[in-house]
N, C-alpha and C positions, 0 to 999 in steps of 0.2 A: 504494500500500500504506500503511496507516495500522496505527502500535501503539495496541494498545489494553490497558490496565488495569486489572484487576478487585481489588477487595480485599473482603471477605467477611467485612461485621459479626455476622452470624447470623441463620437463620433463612434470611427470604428477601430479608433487609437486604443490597445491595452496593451498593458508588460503583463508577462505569462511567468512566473516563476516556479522551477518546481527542482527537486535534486538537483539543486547546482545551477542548473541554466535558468538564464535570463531571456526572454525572446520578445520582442516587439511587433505588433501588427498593425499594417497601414498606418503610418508614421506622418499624422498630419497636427504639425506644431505652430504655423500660421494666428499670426491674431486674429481677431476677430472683425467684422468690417470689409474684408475684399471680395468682390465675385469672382466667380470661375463658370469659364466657359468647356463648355462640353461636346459641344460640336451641333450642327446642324439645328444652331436657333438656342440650344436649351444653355441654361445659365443657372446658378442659382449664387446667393450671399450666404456670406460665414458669417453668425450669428453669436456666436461664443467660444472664446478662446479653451484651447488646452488648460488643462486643470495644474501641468507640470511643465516647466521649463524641461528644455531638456538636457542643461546641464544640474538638475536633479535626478536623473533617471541612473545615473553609473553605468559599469559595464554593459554594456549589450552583445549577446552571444551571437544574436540572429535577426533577421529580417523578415518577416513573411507578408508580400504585397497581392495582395488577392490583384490588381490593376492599378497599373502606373499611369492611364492615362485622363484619369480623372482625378480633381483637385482635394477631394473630399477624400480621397483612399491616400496619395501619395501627393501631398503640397509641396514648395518651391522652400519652403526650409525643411522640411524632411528629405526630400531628395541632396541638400547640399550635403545634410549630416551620414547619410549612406556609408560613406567611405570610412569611417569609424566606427561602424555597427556591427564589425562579423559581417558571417556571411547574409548575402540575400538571394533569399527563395522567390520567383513569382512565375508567370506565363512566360512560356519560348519569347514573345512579343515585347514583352515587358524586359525582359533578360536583353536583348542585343539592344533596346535604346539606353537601358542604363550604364552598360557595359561594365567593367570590372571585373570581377570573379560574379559577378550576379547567377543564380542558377536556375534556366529556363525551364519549366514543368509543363506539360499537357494533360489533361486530367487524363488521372489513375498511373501517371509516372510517380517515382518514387525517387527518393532522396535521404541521404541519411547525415546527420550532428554527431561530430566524436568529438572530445575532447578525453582528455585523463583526470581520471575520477570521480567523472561522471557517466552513466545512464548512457546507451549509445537511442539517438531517439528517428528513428523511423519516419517521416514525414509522405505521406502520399497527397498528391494532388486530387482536388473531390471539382466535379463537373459545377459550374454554374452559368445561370442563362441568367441575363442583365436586363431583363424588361421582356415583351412580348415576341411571342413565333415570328421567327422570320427577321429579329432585329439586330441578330449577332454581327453584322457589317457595318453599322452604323454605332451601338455600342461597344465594340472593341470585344476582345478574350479577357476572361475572369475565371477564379480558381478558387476553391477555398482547401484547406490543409488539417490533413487528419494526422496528427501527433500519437505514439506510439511509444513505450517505452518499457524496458522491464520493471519489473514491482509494483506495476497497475493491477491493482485489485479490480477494478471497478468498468475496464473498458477505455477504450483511449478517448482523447479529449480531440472536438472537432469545429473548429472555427469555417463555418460555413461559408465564407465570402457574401457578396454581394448577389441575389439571387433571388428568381421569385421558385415558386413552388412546381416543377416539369417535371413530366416522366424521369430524365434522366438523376436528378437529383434523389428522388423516390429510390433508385437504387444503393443509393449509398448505404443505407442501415442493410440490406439487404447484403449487401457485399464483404462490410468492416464493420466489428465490434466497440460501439461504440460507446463510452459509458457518461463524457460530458459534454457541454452544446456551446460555444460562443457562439450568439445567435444575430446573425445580421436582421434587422429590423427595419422600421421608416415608411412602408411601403410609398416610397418616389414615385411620386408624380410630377409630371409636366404639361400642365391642363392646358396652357394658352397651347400647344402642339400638337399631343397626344389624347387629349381630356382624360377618361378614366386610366388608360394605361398603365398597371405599375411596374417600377424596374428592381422593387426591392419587395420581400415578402411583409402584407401587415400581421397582424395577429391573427386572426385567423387561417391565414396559411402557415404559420407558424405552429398554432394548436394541433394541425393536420399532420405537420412532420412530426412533430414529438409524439403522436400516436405512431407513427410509423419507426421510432429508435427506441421507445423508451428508454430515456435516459435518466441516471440519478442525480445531476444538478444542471441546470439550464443559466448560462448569462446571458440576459439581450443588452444589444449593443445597438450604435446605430440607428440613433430614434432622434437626435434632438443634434442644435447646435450647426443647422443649414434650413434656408429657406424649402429647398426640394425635400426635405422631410416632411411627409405632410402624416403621420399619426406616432405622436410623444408620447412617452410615458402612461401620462394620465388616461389615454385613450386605450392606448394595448394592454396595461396591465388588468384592467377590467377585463378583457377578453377571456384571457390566458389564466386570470386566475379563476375563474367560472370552471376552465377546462380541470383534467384533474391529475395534472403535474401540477399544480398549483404552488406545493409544497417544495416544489425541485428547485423550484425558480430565484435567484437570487440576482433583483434587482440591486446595480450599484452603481450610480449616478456618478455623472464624472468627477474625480477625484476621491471616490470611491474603491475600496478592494471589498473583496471577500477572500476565505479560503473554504477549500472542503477537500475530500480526500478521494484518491482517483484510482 
């Protein structure tokens, strides 16, 4: 059994701590106040800064970018800070603009963290679709990252990326053992373009997968702190807690941890 600790800069920004490693996801340190554009019309404003500088953060082992080309996963000061992070994990796509040792993944590639005297930890790539059928050309490649490692009692820990609810995601519990959830959240929308459209799961697509993993603790992430977020907290926690994970669930509002055991 291994603790593991999450603390919860914003957005879809956490530090993963668990035996030793330190791991970072979607590294977006950016004040608050700028928009970012996304391509073909959509936009949205950064609404609330990071909970942590990030020279409070200390060592970082790893990188894991579900998508580099969106400002809200990977911003213009998280990308400078790269080069001092360890390695980074994201999309083949994502891997040759960043360049460096960055390491490009397709879903259900695999990857592995060694270090000495730590845990050697397993990383596979997990499929995500980034908005509606048919729109993978216009929103880019996206990944999310199934963690692995020995002395998991519990099932491995799976940061789902950015994603709404597809067949192909449904496979995932079906494939890998999974025992915890960083749960991308928000269900994005871009009304003046797309009207209903979402390109990220709300709660109730959410309550859907965790009937499909059931898993023993759930973080959502990913809900607050940009204008294209359109369902926060107050709105999805109602949903989900109706559902009957209810209890797994451990919201942590940015600048927030939790721990539990994995």
């Amino acid at each position: 059994m291994t603790n593991v600790r999450i603390t919860h800069i914003g957005g879809p920004t956490t530090l993963l701590e668990f035996a030793g490693w330190r791991i970072l996801t979607d590294p977006t340190f950016d004040p608050a106040g700028k928009r970012y554009f996304f391509g073909w019309g959509t936009t949205s404003k950064k609404t609330t800064g990071p909970s942590h500088d990030p020279s409070e953060l200390g060592d970082i082992d790893a990188v894991l970018i579900s998508h580099h080309h969106h400002g809200d996963n990977l911003d213009p000061t998280g990308r400078a800070l790269l080069p001092g992070w360890g390695t980074v994990l994201t999309t083949v796509k994502g891997a040759k603009a960043l360049g460096g040792e960055s390491v490009g993944l397709n879903p259900w590639d695999t990857a592995t963290l060694e270090k000495p005297g730590k845990p050697t930890v397993t990383i596979t790539a997990t499929p995500c679709r980034h908005g509606p059928a048919g729109m993978d050309p216009i929103t880019g490649p996206v990944i999310g990252f199934n963690l692995a490692w020995e002395g998991q009692s519990h099932g491995s820990l799976w940061v789902t990326g950015d994603t709404v609810l597809y067949p192909k995601l449904r496979e995932v519990p079906q494939r890998l053992d999974i025992g915890s959830i960083v749960l991308h959240l928000g269900a994005v929308r871009f009304a003046y373009l797309t009207g209903t459209a979402k390109y990220t799961m709300d709660a109730k697509q959410a309550g859907e997968l965790l009937g499909l993993v059931d898993p023993t603790t759930v973080i959502p992430v990913h809900y607050e702190g940009w204008t294209h977020f359109k369902q926060d907290r107050p709105e999805a926690e109602p949903v989900l807690s109706a559902g009957p994970y209810a209890d797994r669930i451990h919201w942590i509002d940015p600048g927030e941890s939790t721990e539990f055991s994995a």
